[in-house]
C-alpha positions as CSV (number, residue, x, y, z in Angstrom):
1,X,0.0,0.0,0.0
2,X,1.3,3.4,-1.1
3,X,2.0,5.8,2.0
4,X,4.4,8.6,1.7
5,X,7.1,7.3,3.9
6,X,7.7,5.4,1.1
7,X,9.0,8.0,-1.2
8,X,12.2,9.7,-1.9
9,X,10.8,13.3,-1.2
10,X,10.1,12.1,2.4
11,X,13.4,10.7,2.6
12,X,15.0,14.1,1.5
13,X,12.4,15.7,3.8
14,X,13.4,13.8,7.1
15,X,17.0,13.7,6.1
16,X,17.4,17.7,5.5
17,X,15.4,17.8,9.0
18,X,17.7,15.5,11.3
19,X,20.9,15.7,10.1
20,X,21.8,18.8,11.4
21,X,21.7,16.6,15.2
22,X,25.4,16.0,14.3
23,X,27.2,19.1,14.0
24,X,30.0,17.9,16.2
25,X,29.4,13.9,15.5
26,X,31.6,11.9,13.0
27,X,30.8,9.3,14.3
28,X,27.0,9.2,14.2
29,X,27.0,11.7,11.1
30,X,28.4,8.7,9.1
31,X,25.7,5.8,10.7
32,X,23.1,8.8,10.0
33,X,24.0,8.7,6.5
34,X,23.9,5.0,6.3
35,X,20.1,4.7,8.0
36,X,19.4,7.3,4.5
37,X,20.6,5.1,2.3
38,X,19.4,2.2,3.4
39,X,15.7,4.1,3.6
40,X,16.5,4.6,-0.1
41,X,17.3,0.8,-0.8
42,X,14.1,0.3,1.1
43,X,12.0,2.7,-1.6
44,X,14.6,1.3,-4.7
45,X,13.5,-2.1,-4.0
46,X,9.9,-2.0,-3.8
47,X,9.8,0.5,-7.1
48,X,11.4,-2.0,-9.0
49,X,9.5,-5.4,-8.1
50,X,7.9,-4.7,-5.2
51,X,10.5,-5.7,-2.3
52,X,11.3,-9.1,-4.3
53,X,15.1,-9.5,-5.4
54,X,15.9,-12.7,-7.3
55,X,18.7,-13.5,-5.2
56,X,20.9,-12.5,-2.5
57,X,22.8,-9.3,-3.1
58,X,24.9,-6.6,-1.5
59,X,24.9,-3.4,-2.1
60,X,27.9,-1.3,-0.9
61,X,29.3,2.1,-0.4
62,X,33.0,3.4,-1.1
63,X,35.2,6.8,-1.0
64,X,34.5,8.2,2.1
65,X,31.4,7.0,2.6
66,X,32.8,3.6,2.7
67,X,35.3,4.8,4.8
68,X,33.0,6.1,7.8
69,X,34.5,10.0,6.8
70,X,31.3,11.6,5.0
71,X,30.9,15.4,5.8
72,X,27.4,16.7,5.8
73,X,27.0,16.8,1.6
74,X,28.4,14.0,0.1
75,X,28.3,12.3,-3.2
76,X,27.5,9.2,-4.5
77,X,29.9,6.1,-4.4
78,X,28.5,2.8,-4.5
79,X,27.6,-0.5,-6.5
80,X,26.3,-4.4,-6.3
81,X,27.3,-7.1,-5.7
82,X,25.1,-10.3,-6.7
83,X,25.5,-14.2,-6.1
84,X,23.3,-15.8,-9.2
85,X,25.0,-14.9,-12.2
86,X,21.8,-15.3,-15.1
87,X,20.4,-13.0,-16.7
88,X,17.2,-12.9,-14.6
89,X,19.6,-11.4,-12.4
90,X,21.6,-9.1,-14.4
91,X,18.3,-7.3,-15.9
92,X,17.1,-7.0,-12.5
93,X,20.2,-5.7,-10.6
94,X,20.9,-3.4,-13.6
95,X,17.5,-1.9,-12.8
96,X,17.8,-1.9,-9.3
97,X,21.2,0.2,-9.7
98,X,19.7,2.6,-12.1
99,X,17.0,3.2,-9.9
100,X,19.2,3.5,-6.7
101,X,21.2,6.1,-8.3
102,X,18.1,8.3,-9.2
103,X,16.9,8.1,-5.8
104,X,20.1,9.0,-3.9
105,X,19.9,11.9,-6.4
106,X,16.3,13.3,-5.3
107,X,17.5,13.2,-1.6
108,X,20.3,14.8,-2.2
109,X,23.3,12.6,-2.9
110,X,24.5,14.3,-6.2
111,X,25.5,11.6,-8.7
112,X,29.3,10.9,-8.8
113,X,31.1,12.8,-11.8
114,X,33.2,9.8,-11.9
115,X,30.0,7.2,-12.7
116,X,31.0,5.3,-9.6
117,X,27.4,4.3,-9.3
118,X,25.6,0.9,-9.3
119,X,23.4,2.4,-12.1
120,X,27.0,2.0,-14.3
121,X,27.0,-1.9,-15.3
122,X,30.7,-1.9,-14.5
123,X,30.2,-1.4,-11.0
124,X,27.0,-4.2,-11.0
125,X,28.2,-7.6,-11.0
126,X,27.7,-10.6,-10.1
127,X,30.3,-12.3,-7.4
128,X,32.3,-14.5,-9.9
129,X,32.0,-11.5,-12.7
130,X,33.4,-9.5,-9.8
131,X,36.2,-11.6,-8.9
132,X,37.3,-12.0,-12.5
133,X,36.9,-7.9,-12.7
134,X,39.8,-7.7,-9.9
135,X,41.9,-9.9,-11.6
136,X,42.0,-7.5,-14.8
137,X,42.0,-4.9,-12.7
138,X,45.3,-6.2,-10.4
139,X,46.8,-7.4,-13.8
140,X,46.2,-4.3,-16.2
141,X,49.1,-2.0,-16.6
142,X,46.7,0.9,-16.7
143,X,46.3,4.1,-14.2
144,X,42.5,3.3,-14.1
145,X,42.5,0.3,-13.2
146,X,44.9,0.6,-10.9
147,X,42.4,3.4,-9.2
148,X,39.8,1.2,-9.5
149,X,41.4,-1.6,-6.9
150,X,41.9,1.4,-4.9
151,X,38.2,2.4,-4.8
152,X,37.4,-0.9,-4.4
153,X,39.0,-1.7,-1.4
154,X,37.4,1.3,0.5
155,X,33.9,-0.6,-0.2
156,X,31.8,-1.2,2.8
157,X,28.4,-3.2,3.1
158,X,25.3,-1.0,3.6
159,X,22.9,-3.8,3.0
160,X,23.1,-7.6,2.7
161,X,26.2,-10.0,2.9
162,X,29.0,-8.5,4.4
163,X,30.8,-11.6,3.4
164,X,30.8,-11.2,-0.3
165,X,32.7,-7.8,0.0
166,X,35.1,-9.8,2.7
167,X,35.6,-12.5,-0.1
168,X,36.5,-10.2,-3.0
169,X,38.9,-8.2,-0.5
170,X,40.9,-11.6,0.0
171,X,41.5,-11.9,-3.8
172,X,43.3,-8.7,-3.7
173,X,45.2,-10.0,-0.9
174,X,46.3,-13.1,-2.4
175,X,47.2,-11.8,-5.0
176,X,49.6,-8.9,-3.8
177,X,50.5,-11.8,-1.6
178,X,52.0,-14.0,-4.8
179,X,52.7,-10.6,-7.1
180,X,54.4,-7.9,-4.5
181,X,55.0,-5.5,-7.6
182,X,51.1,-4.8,-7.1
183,X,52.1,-2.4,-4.4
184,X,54.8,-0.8,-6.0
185,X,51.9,-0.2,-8.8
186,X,49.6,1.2,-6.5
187,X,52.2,4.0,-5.5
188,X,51.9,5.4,-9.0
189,X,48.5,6.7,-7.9
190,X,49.6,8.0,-4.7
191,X,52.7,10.0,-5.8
192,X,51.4,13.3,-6.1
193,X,50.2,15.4,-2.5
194,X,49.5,19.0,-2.6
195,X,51.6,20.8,-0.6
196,X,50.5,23.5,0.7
197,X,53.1,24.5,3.4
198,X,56.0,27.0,1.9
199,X,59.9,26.9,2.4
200,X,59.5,29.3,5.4
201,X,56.7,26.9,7.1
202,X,53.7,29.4,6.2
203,X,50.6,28.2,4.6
204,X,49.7,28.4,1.1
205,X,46.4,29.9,0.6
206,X,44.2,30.2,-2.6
207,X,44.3,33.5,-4.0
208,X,41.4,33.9,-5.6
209,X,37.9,32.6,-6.4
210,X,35.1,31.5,-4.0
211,X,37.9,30.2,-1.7
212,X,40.3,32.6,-1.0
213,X,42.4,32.3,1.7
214,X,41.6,28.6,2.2
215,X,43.4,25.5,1.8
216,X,41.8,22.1,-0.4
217,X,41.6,20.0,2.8
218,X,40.8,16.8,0.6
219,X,44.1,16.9,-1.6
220,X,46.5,18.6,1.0
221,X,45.6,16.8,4.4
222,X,43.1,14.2,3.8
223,X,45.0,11.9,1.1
224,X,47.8,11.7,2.5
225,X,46.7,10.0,5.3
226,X,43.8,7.9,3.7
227,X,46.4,6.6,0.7
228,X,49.4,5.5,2.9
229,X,47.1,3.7,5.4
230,X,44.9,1.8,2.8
231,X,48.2,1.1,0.9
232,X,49.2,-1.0,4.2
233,X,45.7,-2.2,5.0
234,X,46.0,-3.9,1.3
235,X,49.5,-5.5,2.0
236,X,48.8,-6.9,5.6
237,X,45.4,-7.8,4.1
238,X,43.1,-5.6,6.6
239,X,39.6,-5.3,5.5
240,X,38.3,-2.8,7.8
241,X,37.6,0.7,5.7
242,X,38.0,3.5,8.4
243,X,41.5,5.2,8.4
244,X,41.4,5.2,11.7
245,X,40.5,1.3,12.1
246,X,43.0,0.8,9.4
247,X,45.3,2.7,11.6
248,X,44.5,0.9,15.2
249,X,45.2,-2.2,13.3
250,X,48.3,-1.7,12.1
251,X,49.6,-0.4,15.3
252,X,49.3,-3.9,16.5
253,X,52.3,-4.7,14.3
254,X,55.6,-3.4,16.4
255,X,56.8,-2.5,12.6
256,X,54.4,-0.3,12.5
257,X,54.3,1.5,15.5
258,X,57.0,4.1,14.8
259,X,55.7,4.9,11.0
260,X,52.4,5.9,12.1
261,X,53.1,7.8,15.0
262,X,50.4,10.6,16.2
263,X,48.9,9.7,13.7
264,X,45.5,8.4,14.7
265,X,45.1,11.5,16.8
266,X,46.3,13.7,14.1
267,X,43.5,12.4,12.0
268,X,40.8,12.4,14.3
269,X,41.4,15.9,14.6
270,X,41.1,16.4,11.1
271,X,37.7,14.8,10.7
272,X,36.6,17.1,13.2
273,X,38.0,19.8,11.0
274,X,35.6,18.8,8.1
275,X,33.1,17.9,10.5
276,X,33.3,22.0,10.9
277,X,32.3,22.8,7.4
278,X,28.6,21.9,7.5
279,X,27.1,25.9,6.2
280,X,28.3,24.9,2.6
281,X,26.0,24.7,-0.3
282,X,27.7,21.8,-2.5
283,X,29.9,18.9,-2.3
284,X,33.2,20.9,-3.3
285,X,33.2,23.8,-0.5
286,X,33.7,21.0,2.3
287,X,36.9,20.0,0.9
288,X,38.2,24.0,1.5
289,X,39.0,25.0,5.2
290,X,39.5,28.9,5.4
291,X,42.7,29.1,7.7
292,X,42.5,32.9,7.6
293,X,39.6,32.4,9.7
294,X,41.2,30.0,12.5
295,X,42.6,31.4,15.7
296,X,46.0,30.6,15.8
297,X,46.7,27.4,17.7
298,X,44.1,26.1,15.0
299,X,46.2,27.2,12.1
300,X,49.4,25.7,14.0
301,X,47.7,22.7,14.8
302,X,46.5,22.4,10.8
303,X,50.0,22.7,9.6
304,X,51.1,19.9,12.1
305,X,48.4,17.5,11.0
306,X,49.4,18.3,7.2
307,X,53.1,17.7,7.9
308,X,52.7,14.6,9.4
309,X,50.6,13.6,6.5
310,X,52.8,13.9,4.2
311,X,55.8,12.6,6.2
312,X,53.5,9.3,6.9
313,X,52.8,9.5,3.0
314,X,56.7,9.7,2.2
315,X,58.0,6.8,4.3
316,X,55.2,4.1,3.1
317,X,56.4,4.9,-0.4
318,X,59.7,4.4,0.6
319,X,58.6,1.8,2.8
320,X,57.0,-0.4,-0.5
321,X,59.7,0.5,-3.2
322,X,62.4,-1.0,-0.9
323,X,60.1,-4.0,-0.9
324,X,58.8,-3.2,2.4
């Protein structure tokens, strides 16, 4: 029976209304966003064949939703996994994506620029068509694909077998495991972080434009940290997405311990730092922190956080091109 709880309006409705609960909430932010979703899946489902999937499936979130690290806008990320691999299947799943996608839209997900969507049949397999997609993927000498295992290994269940994602995750293990040079691989992708602290240790601000005198938080602080740890989490084979599970879990290995000092804190301290830029009106502003605005022991505490960044992100890839 049709009510309007069952409709993405009301979903964008309750969403817009509750959401601002967790202005100073990571944590809960992140779960928030999940109950959405999930309330979307809910609405996708029943559109499509009225709440009757033709097999088990999960559907997943990556980027930093997968990661547990949403700010208050966030885009979409996401795709399906699938255990029967007919067609039945396929035509179904393919719908369900498309439809998932158009939802997340209406409540205010924007659709990712990158087509990182479950609506995209590359991202909407079935479990052996996904296992045979990493193994192109881990043996393809191309930059895409190479980002693609990245993306990948952030993915996170939002609804139905965890174990299928856990599975797939093991394949890239094994296979680094057997082939090492797949982490020397994955550095290519990492290489580049945007420095934005000068000779004389002073910040470097943008200039001009909407975002004058404030830093790209995403590209100058957040990477750093999220690239190195993931780049570990895929060689000691952790499958948790957070940075800062990654991060716990590796500083159970006495190897580790030194290389990631201050670390967790540091980052912790930068979630709460994005957590900070909730008045924005689209995706892009909550990447930009305006240090011109902090008091000072903010700004010195910012520069800290992005120098220990991009020291973490400099040993690791020295770390994996010795061979670790």
């Amino acid at each position: 029976m049709y009510t309007r709880e069952l409709t993405y309006e009301f979903i964008k409705e309750w969403k817009n209304h509750k959401i601002s609960q967790f202005n100073h909430d990571i944590k809960n932010l992140n779960l928030f966003h999940d109950r959405v979703m999930r309330k979307v899946l809910q609405v996708a489902v029943i559109n499509i064949n009225k709440g009757v999937p033709p097999c088990n499936f999960s559907w997943f979130i990556t980027g930093s939703g997968g990661r547990l690290e949403q700010g208050f806008i966030s885009d979409q990320d996401h795709g399906l996994i699938f255990e029967e691999d007919t067609e039945e299947s396929s035509y179904y799943f393919k719908a369900l994506g498309e439809e998932l996608s158009d939802g997340l839209a209406i409540v205010g997900y924007p659709y990712c620029k990158g087509n990182i969507m479950s609506s995209n049949p590359f991202w909407c397999k079935s479990l052996d068509a996904w296992k045979k997609q990493l193994i192109l993927w881990m043996e393809s000498e191309s930059w895409e694909a190479i980002r693609y295992l990245q993306i990948f290994y952030d993915a996170r269940v939002i609804e139905g077998k965890v174990n299928c994602i856990r599975q797939l995750k093991s394949v890239i293990y094994e296979y680094q495991r057997i082939h090492p040079n797949l982490l020397k691989r994955l550095l290519a992708n990492i290489m580049h972080v945007k420095n934005v602290i000068g000779p004389f240790g002073q910040m470097i601000v943008e200039h001009y434009g909407i975002y004058r005198g404030c830093i790209d938080l995403k590209y100058s602080a957040f990477l750093p940290y999220v690239n190195a740890t993931r780049l570990l989490a895929i060689k000691e084979g952790i499958s948790e997405t957070s940075t800062l599970a990654r991060m716990y879990h590796l500083n159970q290995k006495e190897e580790y311990v030194d290389l990631l000092r201050n670390c967790e804190r540091n980052f912790d301290h930068l979630l709460k730092y994005r957590l900070s830029l909730n008045k924005v009106d689209h995706y892009t502003d909550t990447h930009y922190l305006n240090v011109k605005r902090l008091e000072k022991k903010d700004r010195k505490e910012i520069k800290q956080i992005i120098k220990n960044g991009i020291r973490l992100h400099d040993e690791v890839i020295e770390l994996i091109e010795k061979g670790c």
